[in-house]
C-alpha positions as CSV (number, residue, x, y, z in Angstrom):
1,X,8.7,-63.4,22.6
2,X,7.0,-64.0,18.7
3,X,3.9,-65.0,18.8
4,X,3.2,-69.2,17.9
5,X,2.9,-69.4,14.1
6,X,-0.4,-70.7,12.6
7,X,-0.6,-73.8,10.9
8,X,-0.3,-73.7,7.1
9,X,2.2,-73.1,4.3
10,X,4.7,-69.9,4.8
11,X,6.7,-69.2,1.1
12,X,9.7,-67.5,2.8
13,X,11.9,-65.7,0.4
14,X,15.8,-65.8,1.2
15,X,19.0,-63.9,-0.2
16,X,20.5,-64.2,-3.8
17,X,23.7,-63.2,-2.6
18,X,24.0,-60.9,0.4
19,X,23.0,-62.7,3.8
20,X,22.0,-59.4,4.9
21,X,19.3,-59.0,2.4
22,X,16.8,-61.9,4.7
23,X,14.2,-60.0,5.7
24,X,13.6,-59.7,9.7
25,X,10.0,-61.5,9.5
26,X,11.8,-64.3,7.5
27,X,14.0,-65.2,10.5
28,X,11.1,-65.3,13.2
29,X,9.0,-67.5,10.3
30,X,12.4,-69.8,10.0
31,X,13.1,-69.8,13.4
32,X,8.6,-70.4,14.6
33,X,8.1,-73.2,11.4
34,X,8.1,-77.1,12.9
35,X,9.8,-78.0,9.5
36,X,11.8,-76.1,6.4
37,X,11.2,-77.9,3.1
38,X,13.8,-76.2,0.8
39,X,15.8,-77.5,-2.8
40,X,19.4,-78.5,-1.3
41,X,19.4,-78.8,3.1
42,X,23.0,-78.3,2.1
43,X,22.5,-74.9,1.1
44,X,19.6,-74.1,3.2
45,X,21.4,-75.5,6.5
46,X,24.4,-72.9,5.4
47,X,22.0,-70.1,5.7
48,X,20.4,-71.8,8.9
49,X,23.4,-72.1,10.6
50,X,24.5,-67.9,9.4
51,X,21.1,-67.4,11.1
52,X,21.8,-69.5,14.3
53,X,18.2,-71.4,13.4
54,X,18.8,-75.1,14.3
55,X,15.5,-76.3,12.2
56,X,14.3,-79.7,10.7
57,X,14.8,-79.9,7.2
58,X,13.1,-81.9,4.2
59,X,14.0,-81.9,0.6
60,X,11.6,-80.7,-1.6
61,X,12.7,-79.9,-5.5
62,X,11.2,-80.2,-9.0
63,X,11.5,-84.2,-8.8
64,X,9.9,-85.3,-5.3
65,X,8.0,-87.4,-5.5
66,X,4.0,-87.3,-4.7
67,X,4.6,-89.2,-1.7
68,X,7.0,-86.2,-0.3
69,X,4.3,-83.7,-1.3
70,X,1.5,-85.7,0.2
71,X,3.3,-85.6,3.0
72,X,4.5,-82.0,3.3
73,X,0.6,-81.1,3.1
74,X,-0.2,-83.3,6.0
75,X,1.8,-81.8,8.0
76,X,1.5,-78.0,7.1
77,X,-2.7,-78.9,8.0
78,X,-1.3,-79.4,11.2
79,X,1.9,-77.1,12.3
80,X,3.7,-74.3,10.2
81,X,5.9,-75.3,7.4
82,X,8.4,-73.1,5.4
83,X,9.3,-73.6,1.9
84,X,12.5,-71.9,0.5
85,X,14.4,-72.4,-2.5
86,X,17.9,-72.4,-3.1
87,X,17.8,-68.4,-3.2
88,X,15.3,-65.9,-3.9
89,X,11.3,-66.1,-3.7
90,X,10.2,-69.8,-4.1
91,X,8.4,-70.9,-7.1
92,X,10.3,-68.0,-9.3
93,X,12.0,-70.7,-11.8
94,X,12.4,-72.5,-8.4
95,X,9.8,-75.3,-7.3
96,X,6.8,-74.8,-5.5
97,X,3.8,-74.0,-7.9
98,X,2.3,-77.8,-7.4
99,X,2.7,-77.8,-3.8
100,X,1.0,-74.3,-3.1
101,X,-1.6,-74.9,-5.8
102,X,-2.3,-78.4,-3.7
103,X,-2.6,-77.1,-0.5
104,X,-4.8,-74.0,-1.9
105,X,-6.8,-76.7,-2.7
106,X,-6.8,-78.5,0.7
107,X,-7.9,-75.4,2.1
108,X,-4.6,-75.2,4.1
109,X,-3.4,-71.6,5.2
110,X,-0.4,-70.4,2.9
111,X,1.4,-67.0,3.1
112,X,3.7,-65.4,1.4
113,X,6.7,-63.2,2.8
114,X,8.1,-60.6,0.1
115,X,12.0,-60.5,-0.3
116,X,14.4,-61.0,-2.3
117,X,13.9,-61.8,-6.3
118,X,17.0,-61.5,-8.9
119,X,14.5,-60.6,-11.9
120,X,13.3,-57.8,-10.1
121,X,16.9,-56.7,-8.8
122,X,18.5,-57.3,-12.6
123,X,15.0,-55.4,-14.0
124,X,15.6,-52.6,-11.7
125,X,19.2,-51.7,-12.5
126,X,19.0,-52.2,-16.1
127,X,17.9,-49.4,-16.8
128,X,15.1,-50.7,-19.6
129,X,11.2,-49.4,-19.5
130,X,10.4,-51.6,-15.8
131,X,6.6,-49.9,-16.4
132,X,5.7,-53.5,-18.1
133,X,7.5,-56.8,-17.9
134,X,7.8,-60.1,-18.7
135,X,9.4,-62.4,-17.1
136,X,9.8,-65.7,-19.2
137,X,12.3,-67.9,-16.7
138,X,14.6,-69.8,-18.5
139,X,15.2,-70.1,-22.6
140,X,14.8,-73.3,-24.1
141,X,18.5,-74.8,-24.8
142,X,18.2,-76.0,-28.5
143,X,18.6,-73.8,-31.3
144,X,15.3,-73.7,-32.7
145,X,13.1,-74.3,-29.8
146,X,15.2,-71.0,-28.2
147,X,13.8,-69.3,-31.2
148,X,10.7,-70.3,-31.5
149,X,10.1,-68.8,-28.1
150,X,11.8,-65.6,-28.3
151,X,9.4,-65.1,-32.2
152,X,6.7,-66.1,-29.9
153,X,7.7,-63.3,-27.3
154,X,8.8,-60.7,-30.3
155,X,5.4,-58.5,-30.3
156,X,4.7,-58.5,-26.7
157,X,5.0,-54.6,-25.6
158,X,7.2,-54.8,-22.6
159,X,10.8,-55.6,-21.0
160,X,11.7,-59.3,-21.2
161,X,12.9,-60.7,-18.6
162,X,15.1,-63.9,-18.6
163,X,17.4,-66.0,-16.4
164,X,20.3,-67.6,-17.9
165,X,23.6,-69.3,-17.2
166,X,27.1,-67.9,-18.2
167,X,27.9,-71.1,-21.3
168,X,24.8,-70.6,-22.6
169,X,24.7,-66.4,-22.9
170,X,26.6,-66.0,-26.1
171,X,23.8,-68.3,-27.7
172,X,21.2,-66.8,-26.3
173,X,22.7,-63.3,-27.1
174,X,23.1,-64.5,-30.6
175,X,19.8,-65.8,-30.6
176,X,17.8,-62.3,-29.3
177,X,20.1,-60.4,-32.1
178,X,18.3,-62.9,-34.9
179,X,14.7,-62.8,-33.7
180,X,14.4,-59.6,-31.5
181,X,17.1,-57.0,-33.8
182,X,17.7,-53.6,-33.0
183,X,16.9,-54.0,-29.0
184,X,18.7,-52.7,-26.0
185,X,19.6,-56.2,-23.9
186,X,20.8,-56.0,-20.6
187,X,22.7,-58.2,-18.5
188,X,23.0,-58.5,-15.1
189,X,25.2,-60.9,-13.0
190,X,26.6,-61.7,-9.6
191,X,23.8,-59.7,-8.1
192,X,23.9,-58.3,-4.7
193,X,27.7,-60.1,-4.1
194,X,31.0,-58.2,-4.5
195,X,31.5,-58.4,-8.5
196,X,27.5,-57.2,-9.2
197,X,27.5,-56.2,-12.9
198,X,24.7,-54.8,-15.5
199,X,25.6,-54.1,-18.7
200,X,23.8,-53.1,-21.3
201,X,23.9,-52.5,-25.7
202,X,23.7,-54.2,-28.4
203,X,24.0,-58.1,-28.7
204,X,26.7,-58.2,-30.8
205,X,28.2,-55.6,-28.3
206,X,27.3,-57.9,-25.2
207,X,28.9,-60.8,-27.4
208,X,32.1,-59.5,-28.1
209,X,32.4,-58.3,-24.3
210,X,31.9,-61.5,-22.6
211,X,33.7,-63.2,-25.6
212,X,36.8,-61.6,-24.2
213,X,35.8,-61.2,-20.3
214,X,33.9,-65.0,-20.0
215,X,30.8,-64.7,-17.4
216,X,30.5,-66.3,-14.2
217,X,27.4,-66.8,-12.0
218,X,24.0,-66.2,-12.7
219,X,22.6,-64.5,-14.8
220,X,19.1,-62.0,-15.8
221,X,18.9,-61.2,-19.3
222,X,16.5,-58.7,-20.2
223,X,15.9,-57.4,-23.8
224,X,13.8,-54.1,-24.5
225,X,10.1,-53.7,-25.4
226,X,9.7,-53.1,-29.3
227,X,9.1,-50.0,-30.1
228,X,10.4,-47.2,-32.8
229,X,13.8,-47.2,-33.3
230,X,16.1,-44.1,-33.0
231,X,18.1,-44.7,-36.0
232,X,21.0,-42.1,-35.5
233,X,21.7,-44.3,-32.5
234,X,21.5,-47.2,-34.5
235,X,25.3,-49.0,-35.2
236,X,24.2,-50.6,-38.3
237,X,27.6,-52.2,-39.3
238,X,26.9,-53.9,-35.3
239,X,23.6,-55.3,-36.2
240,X,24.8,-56.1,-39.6
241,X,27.8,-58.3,-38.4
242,X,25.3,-60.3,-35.7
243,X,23.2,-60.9,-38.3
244,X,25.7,-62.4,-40.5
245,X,27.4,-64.7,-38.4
246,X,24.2,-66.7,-38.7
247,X,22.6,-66.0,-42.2
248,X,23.2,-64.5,-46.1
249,X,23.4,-60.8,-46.1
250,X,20.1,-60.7,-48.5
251,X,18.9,-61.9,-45.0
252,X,20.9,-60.1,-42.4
253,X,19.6,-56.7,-44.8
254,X,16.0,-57.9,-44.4
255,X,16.2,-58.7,-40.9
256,X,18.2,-55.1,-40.1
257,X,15.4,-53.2,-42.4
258,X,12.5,-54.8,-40.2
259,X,14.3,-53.9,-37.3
260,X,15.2,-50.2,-37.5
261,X,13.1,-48.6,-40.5
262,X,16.2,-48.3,-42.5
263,X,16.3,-48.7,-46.3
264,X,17.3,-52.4,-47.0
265,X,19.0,-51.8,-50.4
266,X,21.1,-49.4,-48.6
267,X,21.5,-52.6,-46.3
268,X,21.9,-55.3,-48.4
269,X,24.9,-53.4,-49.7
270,X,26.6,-52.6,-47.0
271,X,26.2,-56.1,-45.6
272,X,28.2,-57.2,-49.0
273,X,31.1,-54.7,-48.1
274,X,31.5,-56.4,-44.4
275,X,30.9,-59.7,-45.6
C-alpha cells in the first residue's frame, strides 16, 4: 500500500499523446492527491477514468480567478493537491507559474514529477544542435509583433524552440525565412500518436510541403542556432523565392547575402531572373 502523500502542491506531468507515456509515480500521486486541479476536467477525467482514478476535480486555467487560486492554496497547506494541464508538464505554455510562485511563497510544499514535455520530444527528434536551447512558447500572431520577436531571438546561439498550431505554420514559416534566413527549421507534429512526423529543411521547403499536405495537430517548430553557413548546401534560388514573396529582390539579395556569405550582386541578379 503507497505511502499517505504529504500536504503541498504535486506538478504531475501527463501524456501528449500516448496514455502509456504517464509515468508510474504519476498514477500513485493522481490516485494519493485529495483534489486534481487541471485546465479542462473534461479532458483530465478522460485520462482519469483510462487510469481507473475516480478523483475530485477543480478547474484551474490561465483565467481563474484569484478567488479559485486562493482557494487552491488553502487547501494544498492542508492535504496534497495535483495540478495537470491539458497534456504535458504544467506551466510549459500551460498555466501554473502564478500558483506555484504563490504557494512558494506560502511556504507550502510543491514537487515536481518529470514526464512528459512535447519541446523536449520535438527538440530530440529533430535532429538540430539540442546542446543549447531555447524555448520561446508560442509566436506572437500579428505580423510585425511575430517579427519583432523572432529579430529579437536572431543572435541568440542556440536551437529555438517553438510551439505552434497547423493555420498559423505557413506564417510563421514565412516569417523565420525573413528574419532568421539560411536556417535548418524543423517541424514536428502529432507527437507520440500514430501519424508522429519531424521534418526538417528549408522554410520555403517546409512551406511548399505543408502547402500541398495541410498540417493537423500540434505543433514544435524549432529553427537552428546561427552559425557559418555551408554554402555548397545552400539552395539559393529556395531562399531567394521566400524572400521574395515578401519583399523587392534588392532586398531578398541583401537579406540572402547576410545570411549565407554569398556575393549579393551575384544575388541581386539572380533574384531578377526568378522574379
Amino acid at each position: 500500500m503507497d505511502a499517505p502523500l504529504s500536504p503541498g502542491l504535486y506538478i504531475v506531468a501527463t501524456p501528449i499523446g500516448n496514455l502509456g507515456d504517464i509515468t508510474l509515480r504519476a498514477i500513485t500521486t493522481l490516485r494519493g492527491v485529495a483534489a486534481v486541479a487541471c485546465e479542462d476536467t473534461r479532458v483530465t477525467g478522460k485520462l482519469l477514468n483510462h487510469l481507473g482514478i475516480k478523483q475530485r476535480m477543480i478547474r484551474y486555467d490561465d483565467h481563474a480567478s484569484t478567488e479559485t487560486r486562493d482557494y487552491l492554496l488553502a487547501l494544498a497547506a492542508e492535504q496534497p493537491l495535483a495540478l495537470v494541464s491539458d497534456a504535458g508538464t504544467p506551466l510549459i505554455s500551460d498555466p501554473g507559474y502564478k500558483l506555484v510562485r504563490a504557494a512558494r511563497e506560502a511556504g507550502i510544499a510543491v514537487t515536481s514529477l518529470p514526464g512528459p514535455s512535447a519541446a523536449i520530444v520535438g527538440l530530440t527528434l529533430s535532429g538540430l544542435p539540442s546542446d543549447r536551447f531555447l524555448f520561446a512558447g508560442f509566436l506572437p500572431a500579428k505580423d510585425k509583433a511575430r517579427g519583432d520577436a523572432l529579430a529579437a531571438l536572431a543572435a541568440v546561439p542556440a536551437t529555438l524552440v517553438f510551439y505552434e498550431t497547423a493555420p498559423r505554420l505557413a506564417d510563421c514559416l514565412a516569417a523565420i525565412s525573413q528574419h532568421l534566413p539560411g536556417r535548418e527549421v524543423a517541424v514536428a507534429r502529432e507527437l507520440t500518436k500514430r501519424f508522429e512526423e519531424c521534418r526538417s529543411g528549408q522554410p520555403a521547403e517546409l512551406i511548399a510541403h505543408y502547402s500541398a499536405h495541410p498540417p493537423k495537430g500540434e505543433i514544435v517548430l524549432m529553427v537552428g542556432p546561427p552559425g557559418e553557413v555551408d554554402q555548397a548546401a545552400v539552395d539559393v534560388d529556395a531562399l531567394l523565392q521566400a524572400e521574395l514573396a515578401h519583399a523587392k529582390a534588392s532586398q531578398a539579395a541583401a537579406a540572402v547575402a547576410k545570411a549565407t556569405g554569398l556575393d549579393r550582386k551575384v544575388l541581386y541578379a539572380r533574384a531578377l531572373e526568378l522574379k
